[in-house]
Predicted model as a PDB file, atoms N, CA, C, CB and O in Angstrom, pLDDT in the B-factor column:
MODEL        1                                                                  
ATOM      1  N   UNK A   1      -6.919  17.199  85.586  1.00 77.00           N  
ATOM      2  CA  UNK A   1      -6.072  17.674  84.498  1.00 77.00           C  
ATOM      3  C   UNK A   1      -5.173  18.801  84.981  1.00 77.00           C  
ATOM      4  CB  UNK A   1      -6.925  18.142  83.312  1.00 77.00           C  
ATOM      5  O   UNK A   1      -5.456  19.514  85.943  1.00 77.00           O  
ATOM      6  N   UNK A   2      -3.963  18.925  84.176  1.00 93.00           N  
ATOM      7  CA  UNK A   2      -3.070  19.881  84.477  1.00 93.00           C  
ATOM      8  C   UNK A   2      -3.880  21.110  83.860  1.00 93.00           C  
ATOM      9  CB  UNK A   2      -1.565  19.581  83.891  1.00 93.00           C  
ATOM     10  O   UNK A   2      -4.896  21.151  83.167  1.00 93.00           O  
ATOM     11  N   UNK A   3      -2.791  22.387  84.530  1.00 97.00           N  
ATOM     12  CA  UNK A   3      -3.365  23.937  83.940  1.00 97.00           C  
ATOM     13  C   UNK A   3      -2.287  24.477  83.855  1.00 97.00           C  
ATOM     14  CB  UNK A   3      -4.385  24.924  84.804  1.00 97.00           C  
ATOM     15  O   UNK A   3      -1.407  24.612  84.706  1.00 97.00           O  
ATOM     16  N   UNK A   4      -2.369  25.008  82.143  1.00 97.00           N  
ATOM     17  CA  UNK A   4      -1.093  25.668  81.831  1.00 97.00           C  
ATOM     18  C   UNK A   4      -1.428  27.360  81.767  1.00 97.00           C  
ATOM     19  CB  UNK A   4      -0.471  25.019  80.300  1.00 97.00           C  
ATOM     20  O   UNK A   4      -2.599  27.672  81.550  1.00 97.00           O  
ATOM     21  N   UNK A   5      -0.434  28.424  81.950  1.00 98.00           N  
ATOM     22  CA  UNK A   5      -0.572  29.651  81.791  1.00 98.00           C  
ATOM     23  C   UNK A   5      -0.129  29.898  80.239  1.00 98.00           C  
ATOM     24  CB  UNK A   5       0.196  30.380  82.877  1.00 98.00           C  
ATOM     25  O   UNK A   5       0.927  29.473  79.769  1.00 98.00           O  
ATOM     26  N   UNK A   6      -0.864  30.469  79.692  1.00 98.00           N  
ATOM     27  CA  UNK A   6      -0.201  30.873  78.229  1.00 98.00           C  
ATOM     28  C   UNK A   6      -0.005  32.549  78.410  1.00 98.00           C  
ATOM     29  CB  UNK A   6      -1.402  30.433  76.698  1.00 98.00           C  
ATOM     30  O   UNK A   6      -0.964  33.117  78.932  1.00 98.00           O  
ATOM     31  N   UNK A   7       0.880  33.190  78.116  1.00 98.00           N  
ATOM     32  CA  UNK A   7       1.135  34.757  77.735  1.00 98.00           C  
ATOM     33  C   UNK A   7       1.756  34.761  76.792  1.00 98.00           C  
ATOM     34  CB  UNK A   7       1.805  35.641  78.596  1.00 98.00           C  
ATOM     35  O   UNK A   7       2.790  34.209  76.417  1.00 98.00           O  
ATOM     36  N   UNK A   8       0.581  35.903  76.119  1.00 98.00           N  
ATOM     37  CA  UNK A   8       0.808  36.219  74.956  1.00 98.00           C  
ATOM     38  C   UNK A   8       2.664  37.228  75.223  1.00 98.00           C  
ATOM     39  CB  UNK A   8      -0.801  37.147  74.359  1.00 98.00           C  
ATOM     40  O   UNK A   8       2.847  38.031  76.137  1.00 98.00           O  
ATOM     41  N   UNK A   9       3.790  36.829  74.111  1.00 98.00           N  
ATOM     42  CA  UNK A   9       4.995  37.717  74.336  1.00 98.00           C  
ATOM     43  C   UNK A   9       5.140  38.388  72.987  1.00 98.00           C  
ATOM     44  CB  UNK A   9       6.386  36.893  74.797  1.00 98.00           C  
ATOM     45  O   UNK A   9       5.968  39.294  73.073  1.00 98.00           O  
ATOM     46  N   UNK A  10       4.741  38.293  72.033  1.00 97.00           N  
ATOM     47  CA  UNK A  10       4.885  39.093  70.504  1.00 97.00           C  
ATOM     48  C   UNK A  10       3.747  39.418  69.931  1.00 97.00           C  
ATOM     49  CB  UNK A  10       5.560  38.310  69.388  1.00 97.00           C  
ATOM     50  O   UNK A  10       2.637  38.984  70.238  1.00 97.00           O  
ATOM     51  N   UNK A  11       3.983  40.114  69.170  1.00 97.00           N  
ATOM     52  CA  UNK A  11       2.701  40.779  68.716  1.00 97.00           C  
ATOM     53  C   UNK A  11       2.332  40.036  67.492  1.00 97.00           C  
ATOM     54  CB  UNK A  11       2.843  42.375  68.421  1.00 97.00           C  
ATOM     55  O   UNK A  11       3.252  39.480  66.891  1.00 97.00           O  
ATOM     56  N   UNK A  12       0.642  39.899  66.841  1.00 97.00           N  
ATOM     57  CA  UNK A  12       0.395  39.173  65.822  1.00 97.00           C  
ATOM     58  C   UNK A  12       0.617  39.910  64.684  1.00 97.00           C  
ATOM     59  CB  UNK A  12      -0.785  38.657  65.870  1.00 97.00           C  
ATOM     60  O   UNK A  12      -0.079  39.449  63.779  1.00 97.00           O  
ATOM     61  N   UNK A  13       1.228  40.783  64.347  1.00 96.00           N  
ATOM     62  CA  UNK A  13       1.407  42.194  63.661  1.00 96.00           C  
ATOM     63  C   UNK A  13       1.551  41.035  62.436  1.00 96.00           C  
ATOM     64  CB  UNK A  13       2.901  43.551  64.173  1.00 96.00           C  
ATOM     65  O   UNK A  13       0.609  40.569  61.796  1.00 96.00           O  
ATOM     66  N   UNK A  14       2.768  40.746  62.305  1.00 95.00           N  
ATOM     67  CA  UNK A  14       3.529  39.605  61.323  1.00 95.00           C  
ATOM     68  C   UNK A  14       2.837  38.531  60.770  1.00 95.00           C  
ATOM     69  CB  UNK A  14       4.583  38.896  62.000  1.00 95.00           C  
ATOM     70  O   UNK A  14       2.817  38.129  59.606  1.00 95.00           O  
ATOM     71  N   UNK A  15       2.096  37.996  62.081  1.00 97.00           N  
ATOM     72  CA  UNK A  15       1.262  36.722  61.594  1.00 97.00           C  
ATOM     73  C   UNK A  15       0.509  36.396  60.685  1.00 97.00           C  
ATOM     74  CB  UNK A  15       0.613  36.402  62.208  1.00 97.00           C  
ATOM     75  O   UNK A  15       0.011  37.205  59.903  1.00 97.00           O  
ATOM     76  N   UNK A  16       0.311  35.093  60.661  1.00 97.00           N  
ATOM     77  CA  UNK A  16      -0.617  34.714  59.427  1.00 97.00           C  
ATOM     78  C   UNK A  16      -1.759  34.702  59.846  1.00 97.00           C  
ATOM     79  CB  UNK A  16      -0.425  33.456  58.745  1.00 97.00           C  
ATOM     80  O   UNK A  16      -1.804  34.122  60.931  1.00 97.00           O  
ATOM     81  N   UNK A  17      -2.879  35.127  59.452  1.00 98.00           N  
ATOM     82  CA  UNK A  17      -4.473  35.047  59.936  1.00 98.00           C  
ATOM     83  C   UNK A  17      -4.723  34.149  60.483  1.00 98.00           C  
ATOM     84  CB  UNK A  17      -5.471  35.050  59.092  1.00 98.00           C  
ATOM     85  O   UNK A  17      -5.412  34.328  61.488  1.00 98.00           O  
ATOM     86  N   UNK A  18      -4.362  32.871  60.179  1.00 98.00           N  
ATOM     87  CA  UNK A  18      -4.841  31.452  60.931  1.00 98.00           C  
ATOM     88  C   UNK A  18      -4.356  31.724  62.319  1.00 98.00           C  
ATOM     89  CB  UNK A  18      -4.108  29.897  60.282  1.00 98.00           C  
ATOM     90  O   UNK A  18      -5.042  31.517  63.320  1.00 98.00           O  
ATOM     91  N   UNK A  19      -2.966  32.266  62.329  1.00 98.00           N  
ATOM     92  CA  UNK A  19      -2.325  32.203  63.800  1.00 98.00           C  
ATOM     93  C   UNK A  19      -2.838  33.549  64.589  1.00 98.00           C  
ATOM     94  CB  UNK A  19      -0.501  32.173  63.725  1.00 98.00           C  
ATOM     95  O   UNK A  19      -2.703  33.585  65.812  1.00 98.00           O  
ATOM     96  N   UNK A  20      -3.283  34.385  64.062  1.00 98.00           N  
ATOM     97  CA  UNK A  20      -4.118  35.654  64.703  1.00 98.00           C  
ATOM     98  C   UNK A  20      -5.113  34.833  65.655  1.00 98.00           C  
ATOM     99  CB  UNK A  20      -5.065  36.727  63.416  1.00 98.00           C  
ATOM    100  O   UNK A  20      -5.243  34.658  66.866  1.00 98.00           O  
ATOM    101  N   UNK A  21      -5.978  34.273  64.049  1.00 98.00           N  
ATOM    102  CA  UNK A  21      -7.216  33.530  65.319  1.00 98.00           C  
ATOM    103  C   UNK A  21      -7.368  32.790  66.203  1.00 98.00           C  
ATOM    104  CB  UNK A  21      -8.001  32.983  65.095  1.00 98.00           C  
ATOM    105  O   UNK A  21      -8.384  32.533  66.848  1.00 98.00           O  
ATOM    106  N   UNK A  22      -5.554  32.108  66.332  1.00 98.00           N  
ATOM    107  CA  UNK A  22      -5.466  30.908  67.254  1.00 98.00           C  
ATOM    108  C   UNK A  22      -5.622  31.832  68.400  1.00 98.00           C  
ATOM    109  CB  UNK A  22      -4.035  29.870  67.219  1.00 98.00           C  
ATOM    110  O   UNK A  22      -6.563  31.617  69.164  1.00 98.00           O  
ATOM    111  N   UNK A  23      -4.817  32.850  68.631  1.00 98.00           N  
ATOM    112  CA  UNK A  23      -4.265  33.893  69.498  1.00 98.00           C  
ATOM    113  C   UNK A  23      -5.512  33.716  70.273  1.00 98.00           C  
ATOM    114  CB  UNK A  23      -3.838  35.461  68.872  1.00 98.00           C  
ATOM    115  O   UNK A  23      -5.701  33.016  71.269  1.00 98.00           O  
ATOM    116  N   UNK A  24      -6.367  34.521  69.594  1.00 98.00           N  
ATOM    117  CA  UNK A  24      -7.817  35.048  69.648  1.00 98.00           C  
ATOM    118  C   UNK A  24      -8.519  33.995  70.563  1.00 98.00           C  
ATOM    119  CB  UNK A  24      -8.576  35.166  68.079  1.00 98.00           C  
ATOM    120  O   UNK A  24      -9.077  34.258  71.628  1.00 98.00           O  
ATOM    121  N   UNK A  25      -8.359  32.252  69.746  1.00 97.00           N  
ATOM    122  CA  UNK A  25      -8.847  32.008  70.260  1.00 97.00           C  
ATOM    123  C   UNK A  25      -9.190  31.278  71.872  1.00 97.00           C  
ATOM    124  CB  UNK A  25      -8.928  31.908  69.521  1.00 97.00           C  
ATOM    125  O   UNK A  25     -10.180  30.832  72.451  1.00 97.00           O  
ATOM    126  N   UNK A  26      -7.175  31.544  72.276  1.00 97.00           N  
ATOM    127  CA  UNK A  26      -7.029  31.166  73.595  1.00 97.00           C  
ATOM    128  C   UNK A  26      -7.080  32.201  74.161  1.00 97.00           C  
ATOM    129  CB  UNK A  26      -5.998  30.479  73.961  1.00 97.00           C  
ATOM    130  O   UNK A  26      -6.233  32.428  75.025  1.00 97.00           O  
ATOM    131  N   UNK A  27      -7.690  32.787  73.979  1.00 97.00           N  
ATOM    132  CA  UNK A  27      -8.345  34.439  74.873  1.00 97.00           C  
ATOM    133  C   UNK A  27      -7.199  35.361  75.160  1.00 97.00           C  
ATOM    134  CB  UNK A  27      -9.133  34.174  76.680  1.00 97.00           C  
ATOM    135  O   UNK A  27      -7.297  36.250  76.006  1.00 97.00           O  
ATOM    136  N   UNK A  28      -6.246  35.178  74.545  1.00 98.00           N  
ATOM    137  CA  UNK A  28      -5.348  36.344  73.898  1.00 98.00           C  
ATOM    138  C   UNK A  28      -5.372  37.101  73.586  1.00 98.00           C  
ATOM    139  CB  UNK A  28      -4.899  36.424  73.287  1.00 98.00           C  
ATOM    140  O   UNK A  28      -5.669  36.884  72.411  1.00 98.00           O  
ATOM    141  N   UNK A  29      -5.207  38.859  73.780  1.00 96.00           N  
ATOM    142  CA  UNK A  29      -5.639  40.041  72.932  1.00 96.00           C  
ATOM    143  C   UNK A  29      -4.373  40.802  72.790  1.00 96.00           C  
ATOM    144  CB  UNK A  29      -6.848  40.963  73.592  1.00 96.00           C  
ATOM    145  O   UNK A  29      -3.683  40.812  71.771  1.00 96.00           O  
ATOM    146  N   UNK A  30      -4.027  41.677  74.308  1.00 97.00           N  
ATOM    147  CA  UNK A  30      -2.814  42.637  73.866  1.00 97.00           C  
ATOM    148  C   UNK A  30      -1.388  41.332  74.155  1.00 97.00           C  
ATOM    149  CB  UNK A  30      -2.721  44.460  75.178  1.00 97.00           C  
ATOM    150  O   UNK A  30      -1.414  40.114  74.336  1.00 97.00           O  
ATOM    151  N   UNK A  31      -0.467  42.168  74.092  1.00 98.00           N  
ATOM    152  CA  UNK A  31       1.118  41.982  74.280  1.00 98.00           C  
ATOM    153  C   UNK A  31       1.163  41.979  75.957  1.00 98.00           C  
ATOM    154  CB  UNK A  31       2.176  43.421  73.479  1.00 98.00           C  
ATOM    155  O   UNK A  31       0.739  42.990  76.516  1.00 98.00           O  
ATOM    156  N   UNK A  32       1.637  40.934  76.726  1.00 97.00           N  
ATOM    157  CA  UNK A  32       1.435  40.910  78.136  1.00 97.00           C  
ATOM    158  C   UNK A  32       0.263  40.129  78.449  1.00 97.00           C  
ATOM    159  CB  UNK A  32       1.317  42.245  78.693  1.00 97.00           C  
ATOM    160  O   UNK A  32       0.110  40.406  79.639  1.00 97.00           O  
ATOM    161  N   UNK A  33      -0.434  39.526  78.215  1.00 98.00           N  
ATOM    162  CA  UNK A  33      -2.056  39.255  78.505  1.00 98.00           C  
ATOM    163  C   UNK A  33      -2.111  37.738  78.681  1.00 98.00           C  
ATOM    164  CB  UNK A  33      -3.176  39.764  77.151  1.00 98.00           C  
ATOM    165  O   UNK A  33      -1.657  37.150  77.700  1.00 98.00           O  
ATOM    166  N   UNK A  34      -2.500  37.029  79.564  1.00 98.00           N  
ATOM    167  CA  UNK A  34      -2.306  35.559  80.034  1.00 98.00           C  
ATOM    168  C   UNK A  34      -3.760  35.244  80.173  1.00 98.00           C  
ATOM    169  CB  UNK A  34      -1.377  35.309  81.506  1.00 98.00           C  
ATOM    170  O   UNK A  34      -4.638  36.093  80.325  1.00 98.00           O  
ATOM    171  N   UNK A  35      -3.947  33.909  80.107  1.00 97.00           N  
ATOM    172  CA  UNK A  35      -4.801  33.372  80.139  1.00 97.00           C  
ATOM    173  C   UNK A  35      -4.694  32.163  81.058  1.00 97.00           C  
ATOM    174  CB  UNK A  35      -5.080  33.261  79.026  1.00 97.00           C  
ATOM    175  O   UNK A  35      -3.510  31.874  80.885  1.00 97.00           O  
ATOM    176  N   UNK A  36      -5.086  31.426  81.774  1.00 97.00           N  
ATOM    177  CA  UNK A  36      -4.988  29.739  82.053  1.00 97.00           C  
ATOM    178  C   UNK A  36      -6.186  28.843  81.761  1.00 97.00           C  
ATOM    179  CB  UNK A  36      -4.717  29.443  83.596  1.00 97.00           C  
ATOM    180  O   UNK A  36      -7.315  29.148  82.146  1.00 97.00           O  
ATOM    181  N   UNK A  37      -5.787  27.154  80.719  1.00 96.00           N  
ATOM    182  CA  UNK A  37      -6.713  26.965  80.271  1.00 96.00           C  
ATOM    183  C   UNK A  37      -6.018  25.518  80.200  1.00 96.00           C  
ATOM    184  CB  UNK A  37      -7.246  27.860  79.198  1.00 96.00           C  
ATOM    185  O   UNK A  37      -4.847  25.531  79.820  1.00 96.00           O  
ATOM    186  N   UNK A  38      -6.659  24.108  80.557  1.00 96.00           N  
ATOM    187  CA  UNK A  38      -6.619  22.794  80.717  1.00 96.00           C  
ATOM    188  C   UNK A  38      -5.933  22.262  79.534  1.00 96.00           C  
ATOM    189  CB  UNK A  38      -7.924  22.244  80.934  1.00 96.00           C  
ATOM    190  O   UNK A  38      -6.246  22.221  78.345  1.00 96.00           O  
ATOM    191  N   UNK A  39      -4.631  21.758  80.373  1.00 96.00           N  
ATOM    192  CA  UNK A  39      -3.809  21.559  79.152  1.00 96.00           C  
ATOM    193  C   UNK A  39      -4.417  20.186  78.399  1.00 96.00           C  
ATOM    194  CB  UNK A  39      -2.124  21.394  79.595  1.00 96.00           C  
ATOM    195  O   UNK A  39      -3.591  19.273  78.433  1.00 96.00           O  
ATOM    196  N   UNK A  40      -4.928  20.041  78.126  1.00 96.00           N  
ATOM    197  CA  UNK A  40      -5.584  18.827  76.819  1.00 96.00           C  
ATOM    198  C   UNK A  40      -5.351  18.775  75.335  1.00 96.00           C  
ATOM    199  CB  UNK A  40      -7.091  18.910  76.694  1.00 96.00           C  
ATOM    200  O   UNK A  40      -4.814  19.775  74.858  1.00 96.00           O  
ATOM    201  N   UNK A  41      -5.527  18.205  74.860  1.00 97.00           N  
ATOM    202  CA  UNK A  41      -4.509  18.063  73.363  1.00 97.00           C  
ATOM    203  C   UNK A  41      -5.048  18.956  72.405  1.00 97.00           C  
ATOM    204  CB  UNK A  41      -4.496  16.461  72.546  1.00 97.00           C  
ATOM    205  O   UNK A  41      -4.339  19.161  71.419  1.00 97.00           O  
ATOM    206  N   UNK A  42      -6.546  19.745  72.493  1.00 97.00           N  
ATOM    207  CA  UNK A  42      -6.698  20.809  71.475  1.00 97.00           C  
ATOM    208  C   UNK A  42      -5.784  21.949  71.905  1.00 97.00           C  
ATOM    209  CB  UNK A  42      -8.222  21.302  71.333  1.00 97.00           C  
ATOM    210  O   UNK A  42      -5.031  22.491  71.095  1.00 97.00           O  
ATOM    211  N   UNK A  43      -5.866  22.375  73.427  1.00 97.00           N  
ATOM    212  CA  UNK A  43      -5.055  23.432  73.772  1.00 97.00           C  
ATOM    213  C   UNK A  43      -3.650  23.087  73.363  1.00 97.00           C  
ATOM    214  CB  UNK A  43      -5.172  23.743  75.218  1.00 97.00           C  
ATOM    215  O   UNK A  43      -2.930  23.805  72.668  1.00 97.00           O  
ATOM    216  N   UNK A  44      -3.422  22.240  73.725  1.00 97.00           N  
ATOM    217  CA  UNK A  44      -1.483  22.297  73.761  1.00 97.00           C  
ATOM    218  C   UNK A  44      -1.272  22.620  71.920  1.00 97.00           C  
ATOM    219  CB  UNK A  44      -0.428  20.072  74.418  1.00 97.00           C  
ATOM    220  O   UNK A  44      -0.295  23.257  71.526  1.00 97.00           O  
ATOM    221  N   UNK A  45      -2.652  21.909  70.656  1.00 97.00           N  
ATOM    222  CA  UNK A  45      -1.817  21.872  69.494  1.00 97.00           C  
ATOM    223  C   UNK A  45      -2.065  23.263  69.388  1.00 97.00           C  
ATOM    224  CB  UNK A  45      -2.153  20.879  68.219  1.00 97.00           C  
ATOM    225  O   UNK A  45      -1.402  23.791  68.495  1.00 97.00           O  
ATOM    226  N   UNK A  46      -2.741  23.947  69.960  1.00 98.00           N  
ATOM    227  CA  UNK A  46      -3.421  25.547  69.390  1.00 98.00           C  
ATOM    228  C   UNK A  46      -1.687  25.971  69.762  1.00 98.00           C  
ATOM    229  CB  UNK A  46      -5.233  26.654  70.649  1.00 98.00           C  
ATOM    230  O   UNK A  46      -0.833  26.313  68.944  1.00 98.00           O  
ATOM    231  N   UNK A  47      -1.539  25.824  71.180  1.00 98.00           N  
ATOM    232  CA  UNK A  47      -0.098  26.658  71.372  1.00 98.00           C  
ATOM    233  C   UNK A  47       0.662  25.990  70.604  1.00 98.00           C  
ATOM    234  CB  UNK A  47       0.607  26.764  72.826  1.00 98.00           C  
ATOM    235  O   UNK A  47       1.283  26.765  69.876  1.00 98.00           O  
ATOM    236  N   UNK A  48       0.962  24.721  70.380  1.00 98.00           N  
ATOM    237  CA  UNK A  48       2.155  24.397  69.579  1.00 98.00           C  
ATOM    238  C   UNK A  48       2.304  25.443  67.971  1.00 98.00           C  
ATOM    239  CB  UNK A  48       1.960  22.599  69.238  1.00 98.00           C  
ATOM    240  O   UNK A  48       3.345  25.839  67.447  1.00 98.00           O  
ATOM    241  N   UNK A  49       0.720  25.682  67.462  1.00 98.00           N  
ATOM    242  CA  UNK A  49       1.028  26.454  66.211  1.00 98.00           C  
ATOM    243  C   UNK A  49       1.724  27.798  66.144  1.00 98.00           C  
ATOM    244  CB  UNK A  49      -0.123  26.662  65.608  1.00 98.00           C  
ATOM    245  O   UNK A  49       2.334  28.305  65.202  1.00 98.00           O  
ATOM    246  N   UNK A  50       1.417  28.399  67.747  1.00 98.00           N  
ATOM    247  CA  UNK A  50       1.614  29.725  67.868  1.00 98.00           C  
ATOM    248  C   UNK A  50       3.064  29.911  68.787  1.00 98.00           C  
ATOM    249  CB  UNK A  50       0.245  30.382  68.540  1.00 98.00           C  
ATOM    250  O   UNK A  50       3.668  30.979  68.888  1.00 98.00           O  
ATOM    251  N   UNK A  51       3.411  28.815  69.330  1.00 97.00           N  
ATOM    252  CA  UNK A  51       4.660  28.855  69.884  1.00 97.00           C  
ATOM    253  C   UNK A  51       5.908  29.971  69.816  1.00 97.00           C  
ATOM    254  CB  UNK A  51       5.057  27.822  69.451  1.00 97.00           C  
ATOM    255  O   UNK A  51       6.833  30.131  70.612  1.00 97.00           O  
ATOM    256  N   UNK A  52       5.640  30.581  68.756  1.00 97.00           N  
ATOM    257  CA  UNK A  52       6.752  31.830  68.981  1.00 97.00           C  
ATOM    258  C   UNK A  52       6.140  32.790  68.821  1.00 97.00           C  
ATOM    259  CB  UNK A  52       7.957  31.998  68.130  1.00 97.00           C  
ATOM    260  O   UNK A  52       6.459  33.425  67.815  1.00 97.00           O  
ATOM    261  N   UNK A  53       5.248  33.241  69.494  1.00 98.00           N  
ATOM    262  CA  UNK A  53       4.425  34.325  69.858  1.00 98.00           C  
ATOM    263  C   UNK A  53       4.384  34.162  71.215  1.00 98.00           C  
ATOM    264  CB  UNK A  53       3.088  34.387  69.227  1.00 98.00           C  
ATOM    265  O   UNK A  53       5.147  34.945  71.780  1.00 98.00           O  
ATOM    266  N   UNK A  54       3.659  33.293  72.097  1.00 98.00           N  
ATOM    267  CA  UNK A  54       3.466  32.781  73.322  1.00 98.00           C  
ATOM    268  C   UNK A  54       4.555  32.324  73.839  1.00 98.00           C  
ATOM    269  CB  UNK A  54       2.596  31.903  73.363  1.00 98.00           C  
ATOM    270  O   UNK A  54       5.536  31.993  73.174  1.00 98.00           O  
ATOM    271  N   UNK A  55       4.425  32.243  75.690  1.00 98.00           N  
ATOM    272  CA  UNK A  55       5.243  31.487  76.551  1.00 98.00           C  
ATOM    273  C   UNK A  55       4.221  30.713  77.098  1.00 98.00           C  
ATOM    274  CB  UNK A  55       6.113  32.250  77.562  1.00 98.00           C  
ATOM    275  O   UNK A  55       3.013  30.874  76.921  1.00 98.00           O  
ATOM    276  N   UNK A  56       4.899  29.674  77.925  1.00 98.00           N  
ATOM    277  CA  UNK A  56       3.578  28.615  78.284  1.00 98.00           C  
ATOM    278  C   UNK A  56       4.287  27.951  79.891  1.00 98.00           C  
ATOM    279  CB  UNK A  56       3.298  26.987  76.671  1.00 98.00           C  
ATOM    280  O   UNK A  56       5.424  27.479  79.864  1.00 98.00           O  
ATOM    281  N   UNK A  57       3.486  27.987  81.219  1.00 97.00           N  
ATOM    282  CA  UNK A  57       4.138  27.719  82.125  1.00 97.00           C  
ATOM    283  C   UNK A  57       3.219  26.880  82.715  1.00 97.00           C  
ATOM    284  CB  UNK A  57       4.654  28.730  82.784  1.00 97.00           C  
ATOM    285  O   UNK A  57       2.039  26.940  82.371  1.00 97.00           O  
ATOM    286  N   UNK A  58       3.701  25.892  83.788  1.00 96.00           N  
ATOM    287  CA  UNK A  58       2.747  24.957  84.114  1.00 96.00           C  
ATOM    288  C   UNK A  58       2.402  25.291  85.700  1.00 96.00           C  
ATOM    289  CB  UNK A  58       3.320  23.429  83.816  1.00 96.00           C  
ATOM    290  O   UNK A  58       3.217  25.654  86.548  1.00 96.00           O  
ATOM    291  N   UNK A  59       0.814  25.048  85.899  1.00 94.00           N  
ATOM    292  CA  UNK A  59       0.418  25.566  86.944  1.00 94.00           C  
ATOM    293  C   UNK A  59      -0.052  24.114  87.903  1.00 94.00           C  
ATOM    294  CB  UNK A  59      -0.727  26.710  86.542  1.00 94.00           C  
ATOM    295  O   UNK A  59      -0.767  23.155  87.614  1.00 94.00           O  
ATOM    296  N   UNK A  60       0.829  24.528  89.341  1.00 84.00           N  
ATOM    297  CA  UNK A  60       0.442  23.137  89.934  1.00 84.00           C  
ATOM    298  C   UNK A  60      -0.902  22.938  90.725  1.00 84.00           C  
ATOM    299  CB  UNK A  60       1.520  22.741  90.889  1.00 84.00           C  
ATOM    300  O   UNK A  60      -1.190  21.833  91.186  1.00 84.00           O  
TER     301      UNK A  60                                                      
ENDMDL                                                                          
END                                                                             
């Protein structure tokens, strides 16, 4: 499987609780803070919800 980098780029200040916990739950905390995690279809829809909070880069 592929591996994508997610960083967190905005803050959840604004957000809606659901999208806090998505944050949360791709191991997201501050502003700057990356994670890498198997791009498979729960991960990609978690980022698709949070998409303008996050950047997402693909790792070869």
């Amino acid at each position: 499987m592929e591996k994508i980098r997610i960083r967190l780029v905005r803050s959840t200040i604004g957000a809606l609780p659901k999208q806090r916990a998505t944050v949360r739950s791709l191991g997201l905390r501050k502003i700057g803070s990356s994670t890498e995690q198997e791009a498979n279809p729960v991960i990609l829809g978690m980022v698709k919800k949070v998409s303008h909070l996050v950047s997402v880069e693909e790792i070869k």
